[in-house]
C-alpha positions in Angstrom: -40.2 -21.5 56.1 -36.8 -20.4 56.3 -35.4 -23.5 54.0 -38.0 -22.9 51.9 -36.8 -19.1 51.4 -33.3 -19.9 50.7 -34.4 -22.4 48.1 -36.5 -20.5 46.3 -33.7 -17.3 46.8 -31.3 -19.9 45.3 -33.1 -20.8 42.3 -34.1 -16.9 41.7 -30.0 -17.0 41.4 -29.0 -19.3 39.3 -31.8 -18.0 37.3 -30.7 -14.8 37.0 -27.0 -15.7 36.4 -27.7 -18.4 33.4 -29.7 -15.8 31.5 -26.5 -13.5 32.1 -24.2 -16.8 30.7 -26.4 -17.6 27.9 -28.3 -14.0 26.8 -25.3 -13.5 23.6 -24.2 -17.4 23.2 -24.6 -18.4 19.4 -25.9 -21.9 20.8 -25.0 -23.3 17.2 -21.4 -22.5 17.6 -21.5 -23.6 21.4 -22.8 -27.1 19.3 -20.2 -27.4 17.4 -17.7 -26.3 20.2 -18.9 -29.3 22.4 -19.3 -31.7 19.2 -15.4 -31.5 18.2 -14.3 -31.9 22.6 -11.2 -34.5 22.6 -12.5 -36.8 25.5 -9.1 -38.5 25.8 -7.8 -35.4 27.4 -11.1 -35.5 30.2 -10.2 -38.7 30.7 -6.5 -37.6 31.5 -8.3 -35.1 33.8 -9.7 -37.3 35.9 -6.5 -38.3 37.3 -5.5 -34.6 38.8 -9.0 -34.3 40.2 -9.0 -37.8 41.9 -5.9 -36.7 43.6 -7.0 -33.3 44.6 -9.8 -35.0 46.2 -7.9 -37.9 48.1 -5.9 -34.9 49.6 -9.2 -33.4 50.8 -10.0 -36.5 52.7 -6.1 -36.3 53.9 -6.6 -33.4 55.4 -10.4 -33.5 57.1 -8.6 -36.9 58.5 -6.1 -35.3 60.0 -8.4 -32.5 61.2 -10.9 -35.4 63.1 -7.8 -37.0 64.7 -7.8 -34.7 67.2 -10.7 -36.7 68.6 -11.5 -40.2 66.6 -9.1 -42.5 64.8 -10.4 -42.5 61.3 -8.6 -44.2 58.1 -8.0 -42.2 55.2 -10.4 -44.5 52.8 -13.5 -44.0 55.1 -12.9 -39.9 55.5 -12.7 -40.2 51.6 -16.1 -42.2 51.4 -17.9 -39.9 53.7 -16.5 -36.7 51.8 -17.8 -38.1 48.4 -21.7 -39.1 50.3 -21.3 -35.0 51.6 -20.4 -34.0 48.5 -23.4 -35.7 46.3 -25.4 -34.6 48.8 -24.3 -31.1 48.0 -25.2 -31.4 44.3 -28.0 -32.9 45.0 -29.7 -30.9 48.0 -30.1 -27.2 48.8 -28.4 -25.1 51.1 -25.7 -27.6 51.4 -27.0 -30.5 53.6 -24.0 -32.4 52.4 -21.9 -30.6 55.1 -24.8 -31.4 57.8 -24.8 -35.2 56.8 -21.0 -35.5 56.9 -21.4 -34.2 60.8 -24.5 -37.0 61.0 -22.3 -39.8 60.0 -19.2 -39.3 61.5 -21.6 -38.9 65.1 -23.3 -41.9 65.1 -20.2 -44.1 63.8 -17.7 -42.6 66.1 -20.1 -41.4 69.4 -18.4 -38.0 68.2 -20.1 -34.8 68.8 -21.5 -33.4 65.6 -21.0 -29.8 66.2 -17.3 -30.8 67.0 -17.1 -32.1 63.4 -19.0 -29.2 62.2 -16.0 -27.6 63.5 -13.6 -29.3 61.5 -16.1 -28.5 58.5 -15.8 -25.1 58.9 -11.9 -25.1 59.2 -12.2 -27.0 55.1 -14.4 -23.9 53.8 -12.4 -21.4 55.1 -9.2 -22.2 54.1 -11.1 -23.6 50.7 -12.2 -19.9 50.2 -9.5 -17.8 51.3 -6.4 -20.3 48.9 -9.3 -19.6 46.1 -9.0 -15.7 47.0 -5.8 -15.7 46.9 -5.2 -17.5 43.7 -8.1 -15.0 41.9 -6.6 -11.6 43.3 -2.8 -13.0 41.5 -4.4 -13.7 38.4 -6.8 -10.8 38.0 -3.4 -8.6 39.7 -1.6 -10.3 36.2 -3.7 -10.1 33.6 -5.3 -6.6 34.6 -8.6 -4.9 36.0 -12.1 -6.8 36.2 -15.2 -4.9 37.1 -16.8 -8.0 37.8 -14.4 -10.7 39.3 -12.4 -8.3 41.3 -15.2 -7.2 44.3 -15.5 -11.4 44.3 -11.8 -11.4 45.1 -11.4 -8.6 47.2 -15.0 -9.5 49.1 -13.8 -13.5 49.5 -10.2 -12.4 50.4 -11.3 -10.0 53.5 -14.0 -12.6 54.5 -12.5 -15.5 54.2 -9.3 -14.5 56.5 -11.5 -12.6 59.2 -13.0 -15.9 59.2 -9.7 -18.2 59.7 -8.4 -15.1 62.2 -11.0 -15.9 64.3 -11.6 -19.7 64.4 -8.1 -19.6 64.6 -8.3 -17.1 68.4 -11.0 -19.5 68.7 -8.7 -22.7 68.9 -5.5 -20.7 70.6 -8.0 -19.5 73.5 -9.8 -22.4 73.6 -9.3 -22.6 77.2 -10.0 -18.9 78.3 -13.2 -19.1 76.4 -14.9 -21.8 78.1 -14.3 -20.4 81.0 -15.7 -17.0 80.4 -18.7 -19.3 78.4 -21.3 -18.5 80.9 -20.7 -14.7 80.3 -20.8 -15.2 76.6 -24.4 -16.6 77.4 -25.5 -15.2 80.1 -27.9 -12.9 77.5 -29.3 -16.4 76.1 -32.5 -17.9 77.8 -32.0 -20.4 80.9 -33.5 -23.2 79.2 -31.1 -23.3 75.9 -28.0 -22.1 77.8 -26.9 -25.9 79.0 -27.3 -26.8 74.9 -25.3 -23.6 73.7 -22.7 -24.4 76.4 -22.6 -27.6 74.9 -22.6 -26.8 71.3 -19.8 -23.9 71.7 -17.4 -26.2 73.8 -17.9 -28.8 71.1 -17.5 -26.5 68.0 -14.6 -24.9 70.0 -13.0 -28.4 69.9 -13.4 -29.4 66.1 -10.8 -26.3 65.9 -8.2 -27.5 68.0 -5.8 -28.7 65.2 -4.9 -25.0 64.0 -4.0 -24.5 67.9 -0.6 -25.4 66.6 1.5 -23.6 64.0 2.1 -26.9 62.3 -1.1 -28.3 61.7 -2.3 -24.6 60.2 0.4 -24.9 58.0 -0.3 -28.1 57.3 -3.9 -27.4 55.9 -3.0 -24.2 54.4 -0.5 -26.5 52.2 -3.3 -29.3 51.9 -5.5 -27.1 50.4 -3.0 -24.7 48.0 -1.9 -28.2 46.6 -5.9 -29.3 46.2 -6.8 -26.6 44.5 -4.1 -26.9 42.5 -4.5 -30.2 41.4 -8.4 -29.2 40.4 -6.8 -26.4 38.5 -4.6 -29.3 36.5 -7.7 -30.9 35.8 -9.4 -27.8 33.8 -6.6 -27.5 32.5 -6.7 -31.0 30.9 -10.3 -30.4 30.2 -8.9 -27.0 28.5 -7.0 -28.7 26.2 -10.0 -31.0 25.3 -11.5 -27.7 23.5 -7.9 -26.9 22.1 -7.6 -23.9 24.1 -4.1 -21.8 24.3 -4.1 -19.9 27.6 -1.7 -20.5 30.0 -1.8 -23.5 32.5 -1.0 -21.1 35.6 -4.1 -19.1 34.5 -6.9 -22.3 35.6 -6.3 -21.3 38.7 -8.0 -18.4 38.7 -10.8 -20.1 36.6 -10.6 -22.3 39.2 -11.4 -19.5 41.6 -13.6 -17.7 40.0 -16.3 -20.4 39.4 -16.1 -21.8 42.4 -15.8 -18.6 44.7 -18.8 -17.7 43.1 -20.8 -20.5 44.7 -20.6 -18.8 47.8 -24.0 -17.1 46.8 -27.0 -19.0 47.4 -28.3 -20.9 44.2 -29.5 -24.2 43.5 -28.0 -27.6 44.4 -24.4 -27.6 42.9 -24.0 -24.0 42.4 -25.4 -24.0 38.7 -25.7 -20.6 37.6 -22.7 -18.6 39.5 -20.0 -21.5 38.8 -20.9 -20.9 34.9 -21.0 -17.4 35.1 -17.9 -16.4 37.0 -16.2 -19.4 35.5 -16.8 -17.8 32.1 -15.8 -14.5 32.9 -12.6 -15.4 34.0 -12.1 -17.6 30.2 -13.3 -14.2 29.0 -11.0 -12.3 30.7 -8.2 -14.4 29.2 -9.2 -13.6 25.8 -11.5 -17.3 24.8 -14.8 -16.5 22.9 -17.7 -16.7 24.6 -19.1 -19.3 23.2 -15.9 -21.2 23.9 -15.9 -20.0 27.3 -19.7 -21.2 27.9 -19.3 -24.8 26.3 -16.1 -25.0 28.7 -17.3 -24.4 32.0 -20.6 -26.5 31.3 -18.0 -29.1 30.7 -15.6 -28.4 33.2 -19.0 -28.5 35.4 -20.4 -31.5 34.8 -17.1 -34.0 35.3 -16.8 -32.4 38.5 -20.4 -33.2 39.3 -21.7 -35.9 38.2 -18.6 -38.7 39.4 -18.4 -37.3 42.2 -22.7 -37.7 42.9 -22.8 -41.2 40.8 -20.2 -42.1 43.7 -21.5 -40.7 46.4 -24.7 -42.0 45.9 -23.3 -45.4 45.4 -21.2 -45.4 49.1 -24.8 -43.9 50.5 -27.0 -46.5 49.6 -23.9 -49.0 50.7 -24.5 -47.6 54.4 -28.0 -49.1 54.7 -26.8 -51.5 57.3 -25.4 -48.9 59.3 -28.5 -45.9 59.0 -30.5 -48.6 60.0 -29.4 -47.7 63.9 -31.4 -44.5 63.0 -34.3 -46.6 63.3 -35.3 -44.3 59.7 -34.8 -44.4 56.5 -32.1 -43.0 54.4 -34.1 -40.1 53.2 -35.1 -39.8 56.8 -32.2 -39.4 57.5 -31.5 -36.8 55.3 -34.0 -34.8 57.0 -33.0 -35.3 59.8 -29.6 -33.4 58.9 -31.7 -30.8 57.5 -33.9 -30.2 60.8 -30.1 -30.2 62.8 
């Protein structure tokens, strides 16, 4: 019941926020806008975008290493299977089947790589918060995109504070664990110990100054690299803003996806993305056609590919004794 609430809840949302994108969009200039797009600078794009996401799989490498000894081409593969799954499923199974495959190739715990998970979004949000609040601090006041900065900002570094104590008193807290349970039922406790101490150890690699400095500068140069990418695609529509200023597109559209919506985030990643284009003085219409674009190349390669290294792990899903849409359910019943 609950999955089915958040679906449902997620496709009230992207309802309600592609009405708002499209309500005043003359959909014969946003045509014509499309029509005249320069793919030779999209295809340039790709490059940027392919690097951003080889850092990803760089940095939830060296994350895992704490624990298993995994190459940087198969942390790559297994981010592009999460990530399709992502676009493809609700409520962001892709995250669950990540944890799923890393456990039964590596014997490792999946709440310990849930762990590690958790440590990507975080720092994902709050570099994306960060990069919004200095473009909106730049260009001036938004009544929409600046309680989506302020909101992500404050979240997103309570969040890193505390997996962060989490890590640093890793220690302490398993040993104080069966006071920290002690309100839970007897017969779950032995499963939340578990769990905890797991989850507690996917966050050992910010226990050290360097490795939180390390994915702090991972994930400013990612995003970054995205934000080159719209900008390439930016120039495939001939637009004139400023380079630096992608980023908080960048932000904006994907910030947004923080609220529940359908598989992909379609609906909020429009919407903010075009306010932001708005914001920065491109017509609507322009704006619209843009981050439909800008939407799409980061969607669909990434799910043609991930689907494609899925299917290539039927020898392996076949120690689930299921099959691969089983298996997905599986992750979704975890």
């Amino acid at each position: 019941m609950g999955n089915k609430v958040r679906f449902l809840s997620g496709i009230i949302v992207s309802t309600f926020f592609l009405i708002l994108l499209l309500r005043d969009i003359n959909f014969i200039q946003l045509r014509e806008t499309v029509s005249s797009i320069q793919i030779s600078w999209i295809l340039v794009a790709i490059v940027p975008y392919t690097l951003a996401l080889i850092l990803r799989s760089l940095r939830w490498s060296s994350l895992l290493k704490n624990s298993i000894n995994i190459s940087n081409s198969e942390s790559m593969s297994i981010i592009l299977i999460g990530y399709a799954a992502n676009n493809l499923l609700p409520i962001r199974l892709g995250e669950i089947l990540r944890a799923l495959i890393i456990e039964k190739r590596y014997a490792s715990p999946k709440m310990q790589v849930m762990g590690t998970i958790v440590i990507e979004r975080l720092f994902d949000g709050l570099v994306l918060a960060i990069f919004l609040m200095i473009i909106i601090a730049t260009l001036g006041n938004s009544s929409i995109l600046q309680p989506l900065a302020i909101i992500a900002g404050i979240g997103f570094t309570i969040g890193i504070i505390f997996i962060a104590f989490l890590a640093i008193k890793a220690d302490l807290i398993r040993g104080k664990m069966h006071i920290l349970l002690s309100f839970t039922p007897n017969k779950f406790r032995p499963h939340l110990r578990q769990w905890l101490s797991n989850f507690i150890t996917g966050l050992l690699a910010l226990r050290k100054l360097r490795g939180f400095t390390s994915v702090l500068a991972m994930s400013f140069i990612s995003w970054t690299l995205e934000a080159v990418a719209f900008w390439f695609v930016g120039l495939s529509f001939g637009l004139s803003i400023h380079p630096l200023t992608y980023l908080g597109v960048v932000s904006a559209a994907n910030l947004a996806m923080i609220a529940p919506s359908t598989s992909g985030g379609v609906g909020p990643f429009e919407f903010f993305g075009s306010e932001m284009l708005i914001l920065l003085g491109v017509g609507s219409s322009v704006a619209v056609a843009f981050i439909i674009t800008v939407h799409v190349f980061v969607l669909l390669p990434v799910t043609l590919i991930g689907i494609i290294l899925f299917w290539r792990l039927e020898t392996s899903l076949q120690m689930f004794g299921s099959s691969k849409w089983d298996f997905l359910k599986n992750g979704r019943r975890n």
